[in-house]
DRENPA-3360 file (N, C-alpha, C; in nm, 2 decimals, always signed):
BEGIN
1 = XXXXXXXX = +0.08/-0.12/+0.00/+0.00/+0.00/+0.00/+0.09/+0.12/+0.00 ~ +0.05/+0.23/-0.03/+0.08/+0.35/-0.06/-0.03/+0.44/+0.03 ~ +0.07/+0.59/+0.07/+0.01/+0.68/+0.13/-0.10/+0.72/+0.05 ~ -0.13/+0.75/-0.10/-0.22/+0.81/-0.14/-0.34/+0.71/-0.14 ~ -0.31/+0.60/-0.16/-0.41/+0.47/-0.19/-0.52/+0.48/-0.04 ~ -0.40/+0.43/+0.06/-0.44/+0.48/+0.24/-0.52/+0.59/+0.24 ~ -0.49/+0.67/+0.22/-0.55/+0.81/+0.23/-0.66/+0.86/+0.18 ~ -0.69/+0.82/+0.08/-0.83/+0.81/+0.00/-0.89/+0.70/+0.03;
9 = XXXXXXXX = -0.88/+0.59/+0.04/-0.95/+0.49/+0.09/-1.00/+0.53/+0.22 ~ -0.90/+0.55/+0.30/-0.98/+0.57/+0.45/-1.08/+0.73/+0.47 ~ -1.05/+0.82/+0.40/-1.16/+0.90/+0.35/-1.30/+0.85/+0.30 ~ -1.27/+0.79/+0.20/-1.40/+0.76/+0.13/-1.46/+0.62/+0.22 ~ -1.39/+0.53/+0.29/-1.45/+0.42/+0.42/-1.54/+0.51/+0.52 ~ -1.54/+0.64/+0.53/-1.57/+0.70/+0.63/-1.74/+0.71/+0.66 ~ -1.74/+0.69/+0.52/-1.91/+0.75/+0.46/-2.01/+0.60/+0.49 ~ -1.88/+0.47/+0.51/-1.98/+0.34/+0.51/-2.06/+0.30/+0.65;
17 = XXXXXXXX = -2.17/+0.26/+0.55/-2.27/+0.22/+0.71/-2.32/+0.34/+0.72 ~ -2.30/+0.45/+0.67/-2.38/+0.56/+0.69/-2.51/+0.57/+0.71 ~ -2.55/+0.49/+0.57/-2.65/+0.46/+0.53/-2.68/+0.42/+0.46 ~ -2.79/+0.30/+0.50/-2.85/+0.18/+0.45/-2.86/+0.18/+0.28 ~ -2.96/+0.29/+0.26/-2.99/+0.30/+0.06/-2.90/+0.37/+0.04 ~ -2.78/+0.42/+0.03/-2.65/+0.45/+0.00/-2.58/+0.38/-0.04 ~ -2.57/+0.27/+0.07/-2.45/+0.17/+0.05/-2.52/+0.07/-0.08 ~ -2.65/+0.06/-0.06/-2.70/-0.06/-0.15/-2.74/+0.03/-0.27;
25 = XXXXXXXX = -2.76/+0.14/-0.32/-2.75/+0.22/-0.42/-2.62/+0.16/-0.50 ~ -2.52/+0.23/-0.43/-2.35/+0.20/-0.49/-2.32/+0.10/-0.54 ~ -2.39/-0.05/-0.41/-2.37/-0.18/-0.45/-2.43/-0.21/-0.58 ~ -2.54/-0.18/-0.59/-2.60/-0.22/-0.71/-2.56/-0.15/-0.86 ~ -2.47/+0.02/-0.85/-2.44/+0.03/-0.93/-2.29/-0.02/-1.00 ~ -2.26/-0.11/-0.88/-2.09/-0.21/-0.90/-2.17/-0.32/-0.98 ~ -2.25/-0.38/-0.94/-2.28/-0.52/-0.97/-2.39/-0.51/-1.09 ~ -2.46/-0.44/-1.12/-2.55/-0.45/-1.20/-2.52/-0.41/-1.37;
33 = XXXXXXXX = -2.52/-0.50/-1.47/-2.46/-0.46/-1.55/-2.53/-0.42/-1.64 ~ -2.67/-0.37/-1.63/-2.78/-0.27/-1.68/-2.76/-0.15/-1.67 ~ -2.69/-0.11/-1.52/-2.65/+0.03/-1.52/-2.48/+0.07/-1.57 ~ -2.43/-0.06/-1.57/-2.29/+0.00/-1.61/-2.25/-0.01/-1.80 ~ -2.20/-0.11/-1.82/-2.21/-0.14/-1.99/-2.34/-0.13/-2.01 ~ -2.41/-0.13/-2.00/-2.56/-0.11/-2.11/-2.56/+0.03/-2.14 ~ -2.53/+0.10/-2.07/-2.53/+0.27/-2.03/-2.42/+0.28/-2.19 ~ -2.30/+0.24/-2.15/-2.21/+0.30/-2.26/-2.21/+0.25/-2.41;
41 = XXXXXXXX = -2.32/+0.09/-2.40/-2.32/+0.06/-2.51/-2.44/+0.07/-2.62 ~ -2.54/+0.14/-2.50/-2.62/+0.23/-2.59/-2.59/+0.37/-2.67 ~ -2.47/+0.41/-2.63/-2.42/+0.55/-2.68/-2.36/+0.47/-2.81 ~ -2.29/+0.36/-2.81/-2.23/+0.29/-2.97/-2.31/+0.34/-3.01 ~ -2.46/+0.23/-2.99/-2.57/+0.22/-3.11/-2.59/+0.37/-3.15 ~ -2.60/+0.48/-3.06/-2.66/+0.60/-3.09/-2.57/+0.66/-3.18 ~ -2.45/+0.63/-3.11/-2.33/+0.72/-3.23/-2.32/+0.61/-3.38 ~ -2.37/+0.48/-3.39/-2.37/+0.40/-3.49/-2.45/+0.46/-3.61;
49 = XXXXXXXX = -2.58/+0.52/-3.51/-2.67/+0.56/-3.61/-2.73/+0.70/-3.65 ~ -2.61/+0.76/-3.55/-2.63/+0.90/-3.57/-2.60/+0.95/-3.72 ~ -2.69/+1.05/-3.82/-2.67/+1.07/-3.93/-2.58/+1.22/-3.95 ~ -2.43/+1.18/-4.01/-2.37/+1.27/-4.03/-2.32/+1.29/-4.12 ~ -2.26/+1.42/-4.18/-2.20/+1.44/-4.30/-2.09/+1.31/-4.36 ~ -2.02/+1.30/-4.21/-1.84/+1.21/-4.22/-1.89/+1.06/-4.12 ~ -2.05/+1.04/-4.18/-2.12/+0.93/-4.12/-2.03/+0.78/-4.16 ~ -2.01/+0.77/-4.25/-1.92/+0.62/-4.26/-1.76/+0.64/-4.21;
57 = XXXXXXXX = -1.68/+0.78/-4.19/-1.57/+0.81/-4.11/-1.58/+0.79/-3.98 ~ -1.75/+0.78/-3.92/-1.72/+0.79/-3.78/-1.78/+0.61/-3.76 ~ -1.80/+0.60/-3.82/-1.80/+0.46/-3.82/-1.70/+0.38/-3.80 ~ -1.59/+0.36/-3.91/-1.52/+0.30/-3.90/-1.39/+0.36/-3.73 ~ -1.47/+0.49/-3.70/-1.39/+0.46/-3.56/-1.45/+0.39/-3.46 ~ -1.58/+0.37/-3.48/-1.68/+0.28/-3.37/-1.62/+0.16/-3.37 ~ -1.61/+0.08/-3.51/-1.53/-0.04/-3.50/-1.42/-0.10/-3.44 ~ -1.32/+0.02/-3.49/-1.19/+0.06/-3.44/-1.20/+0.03/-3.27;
65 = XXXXXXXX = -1.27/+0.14/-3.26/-1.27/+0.12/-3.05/-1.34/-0.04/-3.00 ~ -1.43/-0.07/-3.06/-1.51/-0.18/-3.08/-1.38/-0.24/-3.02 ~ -1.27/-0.30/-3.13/-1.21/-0.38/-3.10/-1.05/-0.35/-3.03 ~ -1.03/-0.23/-2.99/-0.97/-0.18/-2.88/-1.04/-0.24/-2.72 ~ -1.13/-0.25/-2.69/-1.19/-0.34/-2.61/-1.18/-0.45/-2.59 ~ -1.17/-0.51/-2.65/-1.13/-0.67/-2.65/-1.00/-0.67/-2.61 ~ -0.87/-0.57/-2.70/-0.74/-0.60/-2.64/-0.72/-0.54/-2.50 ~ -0.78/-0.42/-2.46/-0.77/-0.40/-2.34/-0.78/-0.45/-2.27;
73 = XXXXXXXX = -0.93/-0.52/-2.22/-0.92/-0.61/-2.12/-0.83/-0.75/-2.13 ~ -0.81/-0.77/-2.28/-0.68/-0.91/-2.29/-0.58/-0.88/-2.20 ~ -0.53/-0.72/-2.20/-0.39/-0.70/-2.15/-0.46/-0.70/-2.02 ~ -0.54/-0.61/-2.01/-0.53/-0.63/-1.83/-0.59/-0.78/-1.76 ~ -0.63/-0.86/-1.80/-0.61/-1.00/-1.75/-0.53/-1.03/-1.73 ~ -0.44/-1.04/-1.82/-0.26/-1.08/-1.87/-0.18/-1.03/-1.72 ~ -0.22/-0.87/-1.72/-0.12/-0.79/-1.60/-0.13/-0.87/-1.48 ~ -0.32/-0.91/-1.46/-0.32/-0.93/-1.36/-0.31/-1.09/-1.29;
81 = XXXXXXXX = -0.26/-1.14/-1.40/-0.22/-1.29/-1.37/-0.09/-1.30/-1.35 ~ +0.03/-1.20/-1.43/+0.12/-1.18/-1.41/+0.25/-1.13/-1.29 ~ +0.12/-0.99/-1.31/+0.21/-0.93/-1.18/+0.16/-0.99/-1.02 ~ +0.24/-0.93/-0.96/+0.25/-0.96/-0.83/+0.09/-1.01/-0.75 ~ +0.07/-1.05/-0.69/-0.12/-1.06/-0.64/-0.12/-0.93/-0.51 ~ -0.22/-0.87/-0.57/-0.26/-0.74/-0.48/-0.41/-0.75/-0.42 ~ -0.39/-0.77/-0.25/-0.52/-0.79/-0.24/-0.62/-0.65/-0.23 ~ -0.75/-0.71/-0.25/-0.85/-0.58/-0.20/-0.80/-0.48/-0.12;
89 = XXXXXXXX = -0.86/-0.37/-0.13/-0.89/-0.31/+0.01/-0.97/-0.38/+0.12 ~ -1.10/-0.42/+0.06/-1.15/-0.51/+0.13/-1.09/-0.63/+0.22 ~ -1.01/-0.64/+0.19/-0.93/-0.79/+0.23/-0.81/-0.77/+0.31 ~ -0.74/-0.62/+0.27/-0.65/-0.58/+0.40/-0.69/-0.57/+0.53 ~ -0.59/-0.67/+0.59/-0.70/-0.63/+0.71/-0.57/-0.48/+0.79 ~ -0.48/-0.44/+0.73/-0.43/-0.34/+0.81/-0.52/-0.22/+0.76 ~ -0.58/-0.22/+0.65/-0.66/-0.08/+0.66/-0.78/-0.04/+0.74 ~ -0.83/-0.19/+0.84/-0.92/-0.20/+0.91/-1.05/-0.13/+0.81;
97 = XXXXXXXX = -1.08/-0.18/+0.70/-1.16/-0.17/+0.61/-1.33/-0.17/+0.67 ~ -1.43/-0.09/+0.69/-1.54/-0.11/+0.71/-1.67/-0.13/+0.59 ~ -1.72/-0.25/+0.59/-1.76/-0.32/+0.49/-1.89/-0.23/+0.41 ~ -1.96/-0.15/+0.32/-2.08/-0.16/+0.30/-2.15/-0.26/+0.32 ~ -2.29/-0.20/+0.38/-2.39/-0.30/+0.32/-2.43/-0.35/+0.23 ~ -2.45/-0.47/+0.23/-2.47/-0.57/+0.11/-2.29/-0.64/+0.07 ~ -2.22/-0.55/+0.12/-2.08/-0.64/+0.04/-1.99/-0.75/+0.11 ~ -2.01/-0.86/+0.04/-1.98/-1.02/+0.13/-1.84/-0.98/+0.15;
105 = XXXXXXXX = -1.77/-1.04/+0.26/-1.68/-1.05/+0.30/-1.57/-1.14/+0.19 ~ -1.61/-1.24/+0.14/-1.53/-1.26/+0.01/-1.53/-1.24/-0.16 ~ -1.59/-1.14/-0.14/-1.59/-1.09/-0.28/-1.47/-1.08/-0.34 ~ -1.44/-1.16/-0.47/-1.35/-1.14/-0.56/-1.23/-1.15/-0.45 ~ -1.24/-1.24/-0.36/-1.10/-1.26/-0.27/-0.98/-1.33/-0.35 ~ -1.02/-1.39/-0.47/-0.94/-1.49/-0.55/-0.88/-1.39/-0.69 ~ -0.93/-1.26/-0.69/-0.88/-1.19/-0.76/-0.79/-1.06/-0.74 ~ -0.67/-1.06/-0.84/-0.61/-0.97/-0.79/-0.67/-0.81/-0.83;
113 = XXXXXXXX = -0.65/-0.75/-0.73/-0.70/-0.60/-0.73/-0.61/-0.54/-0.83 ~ -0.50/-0.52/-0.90/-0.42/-0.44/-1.00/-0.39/-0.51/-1.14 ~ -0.46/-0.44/-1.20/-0.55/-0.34/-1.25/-0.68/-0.36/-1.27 ~ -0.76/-0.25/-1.25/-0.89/-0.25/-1.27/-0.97/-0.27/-1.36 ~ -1.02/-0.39/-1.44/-1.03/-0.44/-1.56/-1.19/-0.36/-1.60 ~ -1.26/-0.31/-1.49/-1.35/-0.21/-1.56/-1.31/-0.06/-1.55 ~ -1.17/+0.00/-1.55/-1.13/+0.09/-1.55/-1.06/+0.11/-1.70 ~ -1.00/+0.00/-1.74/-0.94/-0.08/-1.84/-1.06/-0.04/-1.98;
121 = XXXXXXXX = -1.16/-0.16/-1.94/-1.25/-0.17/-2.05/-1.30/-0.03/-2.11 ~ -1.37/+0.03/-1.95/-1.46/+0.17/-2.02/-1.39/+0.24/-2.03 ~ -1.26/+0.27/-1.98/-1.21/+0.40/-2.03/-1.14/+0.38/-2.19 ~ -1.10/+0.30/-2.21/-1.09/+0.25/-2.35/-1.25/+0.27/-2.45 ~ -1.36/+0.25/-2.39/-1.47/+0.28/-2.45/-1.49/+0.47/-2.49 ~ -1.45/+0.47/-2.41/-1.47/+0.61/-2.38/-1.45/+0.71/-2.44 ~ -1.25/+0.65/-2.41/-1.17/+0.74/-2.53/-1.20/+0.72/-2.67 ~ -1.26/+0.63/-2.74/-1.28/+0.56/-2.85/-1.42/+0.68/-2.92;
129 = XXXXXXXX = -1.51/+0.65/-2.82/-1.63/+0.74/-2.81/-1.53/+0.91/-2.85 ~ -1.46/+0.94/-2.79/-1.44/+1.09/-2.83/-1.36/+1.10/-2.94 ~ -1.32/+1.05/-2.99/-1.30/+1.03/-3.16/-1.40/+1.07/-3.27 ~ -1.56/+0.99/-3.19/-1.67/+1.00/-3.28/-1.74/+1.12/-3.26 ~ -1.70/+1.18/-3.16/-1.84/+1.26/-3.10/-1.77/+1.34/-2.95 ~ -1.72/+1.45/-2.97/-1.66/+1.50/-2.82/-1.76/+1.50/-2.69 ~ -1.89/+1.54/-2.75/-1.96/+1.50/-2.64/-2.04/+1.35/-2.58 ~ -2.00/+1.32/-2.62/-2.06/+1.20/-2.62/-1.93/+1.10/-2.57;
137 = XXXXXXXX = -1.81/+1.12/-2.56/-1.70/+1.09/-2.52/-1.70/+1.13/-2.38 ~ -1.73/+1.26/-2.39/-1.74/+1.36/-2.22/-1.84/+1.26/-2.12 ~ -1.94/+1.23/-2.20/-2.04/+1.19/-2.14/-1.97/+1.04/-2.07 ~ -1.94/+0.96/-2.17/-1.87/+0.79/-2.16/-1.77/+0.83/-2.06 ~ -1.68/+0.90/-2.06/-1.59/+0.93/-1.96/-1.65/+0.97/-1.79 ~ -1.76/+1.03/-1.81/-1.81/+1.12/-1.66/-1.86/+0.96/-1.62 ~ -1.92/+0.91/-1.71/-2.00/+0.84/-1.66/-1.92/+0.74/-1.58 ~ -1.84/+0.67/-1.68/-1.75/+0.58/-1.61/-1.69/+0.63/-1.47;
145 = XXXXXXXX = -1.64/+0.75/-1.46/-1.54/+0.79/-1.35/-1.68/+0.80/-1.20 ~ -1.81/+0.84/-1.27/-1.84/+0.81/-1.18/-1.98/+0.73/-1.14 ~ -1.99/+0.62/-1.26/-2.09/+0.57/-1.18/-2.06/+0.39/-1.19 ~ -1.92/+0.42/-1.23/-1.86/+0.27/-1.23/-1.75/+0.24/-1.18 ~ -1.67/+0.35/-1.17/-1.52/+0.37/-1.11/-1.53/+0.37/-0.95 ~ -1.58/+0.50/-0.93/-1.57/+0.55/-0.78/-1.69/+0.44/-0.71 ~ -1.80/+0.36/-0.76/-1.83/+0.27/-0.70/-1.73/+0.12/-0.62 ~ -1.66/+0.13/-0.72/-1.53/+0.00/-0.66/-1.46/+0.06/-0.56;
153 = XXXXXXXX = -1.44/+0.19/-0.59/-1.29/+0.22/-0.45/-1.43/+0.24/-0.34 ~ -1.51/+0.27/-0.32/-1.63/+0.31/-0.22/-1.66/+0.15/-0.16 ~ -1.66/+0.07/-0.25/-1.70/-0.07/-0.17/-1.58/-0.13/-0.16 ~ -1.48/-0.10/-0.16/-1.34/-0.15/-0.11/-1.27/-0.25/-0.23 ~ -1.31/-0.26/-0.35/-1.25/-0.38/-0.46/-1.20/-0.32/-0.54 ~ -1.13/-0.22/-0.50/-1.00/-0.13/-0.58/-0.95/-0.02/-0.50 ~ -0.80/+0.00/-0.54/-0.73/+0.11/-0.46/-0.76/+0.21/-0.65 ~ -0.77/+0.35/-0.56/-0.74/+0.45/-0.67/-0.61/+0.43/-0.76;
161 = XXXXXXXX = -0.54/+0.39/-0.74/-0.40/+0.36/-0.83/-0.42/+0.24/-0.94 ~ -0.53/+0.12/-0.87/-0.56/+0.00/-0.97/-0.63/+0.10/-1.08 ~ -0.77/+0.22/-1.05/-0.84/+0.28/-1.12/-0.75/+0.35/-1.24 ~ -0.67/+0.45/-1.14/-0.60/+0.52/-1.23/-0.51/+0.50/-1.36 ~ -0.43/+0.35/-1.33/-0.36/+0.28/-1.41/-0.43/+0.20/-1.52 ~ -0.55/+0.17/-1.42/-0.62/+0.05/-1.56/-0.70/+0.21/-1.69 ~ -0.72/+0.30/-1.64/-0.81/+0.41/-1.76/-0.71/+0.45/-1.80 ~ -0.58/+0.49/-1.76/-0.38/+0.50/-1.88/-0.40/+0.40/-1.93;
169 = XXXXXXXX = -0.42/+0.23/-1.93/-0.37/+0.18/-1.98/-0.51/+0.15/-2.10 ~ -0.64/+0.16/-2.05/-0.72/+0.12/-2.14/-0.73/+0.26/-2.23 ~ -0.70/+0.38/-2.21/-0.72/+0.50/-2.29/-0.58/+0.47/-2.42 ~ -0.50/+0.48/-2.36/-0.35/+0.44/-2.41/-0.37/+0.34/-2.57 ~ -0.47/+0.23/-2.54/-0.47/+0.13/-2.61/-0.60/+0.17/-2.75 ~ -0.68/+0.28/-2.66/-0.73/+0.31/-2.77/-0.73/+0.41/-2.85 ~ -0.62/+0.49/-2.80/-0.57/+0.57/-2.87/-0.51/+0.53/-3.05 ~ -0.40/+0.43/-2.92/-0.31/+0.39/-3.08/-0.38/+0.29/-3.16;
177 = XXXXXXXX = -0.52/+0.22/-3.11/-0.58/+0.12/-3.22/-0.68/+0.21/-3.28 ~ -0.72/+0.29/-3.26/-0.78/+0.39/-3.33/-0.69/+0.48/-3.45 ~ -0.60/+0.53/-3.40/-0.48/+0.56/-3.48/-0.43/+0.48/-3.57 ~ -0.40/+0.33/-3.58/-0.36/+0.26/-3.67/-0.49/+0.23/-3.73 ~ -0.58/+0.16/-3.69/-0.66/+0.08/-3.72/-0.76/+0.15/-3.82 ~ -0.76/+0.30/-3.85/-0.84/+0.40/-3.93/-0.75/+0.39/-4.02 ~ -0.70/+0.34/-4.07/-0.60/+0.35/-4.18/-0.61/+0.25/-4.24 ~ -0.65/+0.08/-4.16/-0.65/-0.02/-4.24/-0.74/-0.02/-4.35;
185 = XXXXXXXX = -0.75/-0.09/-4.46/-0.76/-0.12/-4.58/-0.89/-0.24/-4.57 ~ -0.89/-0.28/-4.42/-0.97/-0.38/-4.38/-1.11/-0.31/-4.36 ~ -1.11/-0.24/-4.27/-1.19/-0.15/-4.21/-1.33/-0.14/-4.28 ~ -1.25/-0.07/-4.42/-1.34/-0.01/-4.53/-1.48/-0.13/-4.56 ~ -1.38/-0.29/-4.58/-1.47/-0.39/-4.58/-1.56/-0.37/-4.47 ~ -1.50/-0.37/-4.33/-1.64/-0.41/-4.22/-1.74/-0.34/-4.27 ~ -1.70/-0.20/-4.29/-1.82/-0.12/-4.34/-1.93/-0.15/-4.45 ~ -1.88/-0.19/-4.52/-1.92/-0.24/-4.63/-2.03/-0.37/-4.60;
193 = XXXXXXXX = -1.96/-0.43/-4.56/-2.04/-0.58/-4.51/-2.21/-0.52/-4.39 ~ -2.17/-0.41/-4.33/-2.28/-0.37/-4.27/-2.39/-0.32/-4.35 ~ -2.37/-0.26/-4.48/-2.44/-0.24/-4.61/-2.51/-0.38/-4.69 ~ -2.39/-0.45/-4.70/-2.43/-0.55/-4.81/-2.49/-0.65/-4.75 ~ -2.48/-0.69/-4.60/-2.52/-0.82/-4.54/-2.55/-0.77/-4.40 ~ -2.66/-0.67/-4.39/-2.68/-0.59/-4.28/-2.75/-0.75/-4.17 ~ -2.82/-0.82/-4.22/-2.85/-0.93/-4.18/-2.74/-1.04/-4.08 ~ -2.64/-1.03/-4.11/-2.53/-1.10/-4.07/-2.42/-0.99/-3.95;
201 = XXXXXXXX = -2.42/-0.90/-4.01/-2.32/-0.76/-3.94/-2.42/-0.76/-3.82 ~ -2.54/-0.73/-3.81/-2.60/-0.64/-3.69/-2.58/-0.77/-3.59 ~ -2.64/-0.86/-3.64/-2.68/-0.99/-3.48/-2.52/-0.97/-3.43 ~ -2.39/-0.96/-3.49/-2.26/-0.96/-3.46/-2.24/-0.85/-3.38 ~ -2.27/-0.76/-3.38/-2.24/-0.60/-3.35/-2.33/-0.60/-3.20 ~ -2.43/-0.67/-3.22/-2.58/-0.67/-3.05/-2.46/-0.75/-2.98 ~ -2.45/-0.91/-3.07/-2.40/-0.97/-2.99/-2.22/-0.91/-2.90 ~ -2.15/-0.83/-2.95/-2.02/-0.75/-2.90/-2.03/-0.65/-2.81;
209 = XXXXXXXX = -2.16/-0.58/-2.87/-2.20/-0.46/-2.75/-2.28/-0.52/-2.63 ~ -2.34/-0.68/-2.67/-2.36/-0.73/-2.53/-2.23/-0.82/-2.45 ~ -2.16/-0.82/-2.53/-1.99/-0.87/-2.44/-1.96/-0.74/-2.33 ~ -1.98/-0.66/-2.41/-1.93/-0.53/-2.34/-1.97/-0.48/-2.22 ~ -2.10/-0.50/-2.23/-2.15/-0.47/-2.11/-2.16/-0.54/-2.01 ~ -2.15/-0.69/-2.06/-2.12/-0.80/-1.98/-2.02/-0.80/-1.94 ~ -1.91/-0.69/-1.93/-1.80/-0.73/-1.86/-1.67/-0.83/-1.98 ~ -1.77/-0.90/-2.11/-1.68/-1.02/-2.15/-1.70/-1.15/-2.04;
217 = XXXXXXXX = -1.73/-1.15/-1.90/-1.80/-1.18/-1.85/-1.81/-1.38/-1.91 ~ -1.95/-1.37/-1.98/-1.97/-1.50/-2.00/-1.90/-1.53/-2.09 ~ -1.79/-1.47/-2.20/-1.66/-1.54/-2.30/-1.58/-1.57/-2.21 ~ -1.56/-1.54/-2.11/-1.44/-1.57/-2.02/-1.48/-1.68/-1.95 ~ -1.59/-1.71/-1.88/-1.64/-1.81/-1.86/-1.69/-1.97/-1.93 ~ -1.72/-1.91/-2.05/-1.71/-2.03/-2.16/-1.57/-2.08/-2.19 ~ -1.47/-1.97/-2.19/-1.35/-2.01/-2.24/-1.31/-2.10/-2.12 ~ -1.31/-2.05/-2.01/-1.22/-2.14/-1.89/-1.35/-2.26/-1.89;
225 = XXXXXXXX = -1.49/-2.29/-1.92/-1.49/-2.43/-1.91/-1.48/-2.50/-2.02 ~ -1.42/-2.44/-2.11/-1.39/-2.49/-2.27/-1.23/-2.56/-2.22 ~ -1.15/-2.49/-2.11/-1.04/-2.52/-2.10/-1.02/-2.63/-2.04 ~ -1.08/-2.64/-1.94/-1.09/-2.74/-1.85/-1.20/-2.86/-1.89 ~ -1.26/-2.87/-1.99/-1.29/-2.97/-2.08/-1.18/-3.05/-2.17 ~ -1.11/-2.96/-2.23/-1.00/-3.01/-2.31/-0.90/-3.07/-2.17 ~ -0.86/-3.00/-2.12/-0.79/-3.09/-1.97/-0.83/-3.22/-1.94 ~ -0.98/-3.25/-1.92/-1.01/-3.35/-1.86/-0.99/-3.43/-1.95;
233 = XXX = -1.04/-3.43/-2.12/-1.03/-3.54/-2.24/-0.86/-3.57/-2.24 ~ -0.80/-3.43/-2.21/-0.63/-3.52/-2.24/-0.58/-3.57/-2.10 ~ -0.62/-3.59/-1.99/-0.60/-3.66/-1.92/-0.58/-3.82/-1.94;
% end
C-alpha cells in the first residue's frame, strides 16, 4: 500500500454504514450490468446511427474502439495474472476496512486488485467514443469515472491507483488502435459488409455490444470451461 491509496481509501470508508440505501444504491451500481455497460453501449448504437455528413468516417472509428476493447481487457487480465497478487482493500486487514452493506466479506478474494479491468474496458470505451463525437465521449468518460469507477474504491474492490492505471492503460490502447486501425484497408470492408449483409453484421455487432456490457464476463467463462474440458479429455 501507498500513502495516497491509504489516504483516499480511509476518506472515502468513512461515509460506510452511513447509510443503508446508500451503501445498497453503490452496491447495485458495481454489480448490475444494466447500469454499467448497457449505459455505454447504448451510446455505440446511438453514435452507430447517428446521421452525419463524415457518417461512414465515424463509423469505421466505432469499429476501431469496438475492438480496442477486447485488447484492453486481454492485456489487463494478462497484468493481472502476471504481476505480483494485490489484495482488495477489502481484504486488507491493516486498513481496518469497514464493509458496506450488502458487500460479502469474500468478494472477488481470488482476484487480484491491479489493474482495474472495468477501468481498463470503459475507459478504452470512452476514449474511442471521443474520436466519434466529443460529447458524447465527455459523457462515456463522466459516466464511467463516476458511476462505475468511484463505486469499486467506495465498496473496497480497488485502490485508486488500480483505477487510475487500468483508464492510462485502457485509454492508451485506444488511442493507438484507433490511430492505426483507421487507416487499415480492412476496415473499409467491415463497413461495407454492414451495407451489403446488414442481416449477418447487426446480430454480430448486438451480440459484441452485449460482451461489453457483460464485462466479457460470459466469454471468459465459456473459455475457462472450454479449457478445462479439453484438460479432462487429455487426461
Amino acid at each position: 500500500m501507498n500513502f495516497f491509496d491509504v489516504e483516499i481509501i480511509r476518506y472515502v470508508n468513512q461515509f460506510s454504514q452511513q447509510s443503508w440505501m446508500l451503501d445498497r444504491i453503490i452496491n447495485s451500481l458495481s454489480h448490475n450490468s444494466l447500469l454499467k455497460g448497457c449505459v455505454l453501449s447504448m451510446v455505440i448504437w446511438w453514435a452507430w446511427f447517428n446521421r452525419r455528413d463524415d457518417h461512414s468516417y465515424h463509423r469505421e472509428y466505432i469499429i476501431s474502439t469496438l475492438f480496442s476493447c477486447v485488447v484492453a481487457i486481454a492485456l489487463a487480465r494478462a497484468l493481472a495474472l502476471t504481476l505480483p497478487f494485490r489484495l482488495r482493500p477489502l481484504h486488507e486487514e491493516a486498513l481496518h476496512f469497514l464493509r458496506p452493506y450488502g458487500v460479502m466479506p469474500e468478494s472477488l478474494s481470488e482476484w487480484s486488485s491491479f489493474p482495474s479491468d472495468h477501468a481498463v474496458l470503459f475507459f478504452a470505451l470512452s476514449t474511442g467514443l471521443s474520436f466519434i463525437c466529443t460529447k458524447a465521449g465527455i459523457f462515456a468518460l463522466s459516466y464511467s469515472i463516476l458511476f462505475i469507477c468511484f463505486p469499486r474504491i467506495y465498496l473496497g474492490l480497488h485502490y485508486p491507483t488500480d483505477i487510475i492505471v487500468g483508464a492510462a492503460i485502457g485509454a492508451f490502447i485506444a488511442i493507438i488502435v484507433n490511430i492505426y486501425l483507421i487507416k487499415n484497408k480492412y476496415m473499409r470492408s467491415l463497413i461495407n459488409l454492414s451495407n451489403s449483409k446488414p442481416h449477418l453484421f447487426y446480430p454480430l455487432l448486438f451480440l459484441y455490444t452485449y460482451q461489453i456490457a457483460d464485462m466479457f464476463s460470459s466469454s471468459r467463462a465459456l473459455a475457462i470451461d472450454m479449457l478445462k474440458l479439453i484438460q479432462s479429455i487429455m487426461r
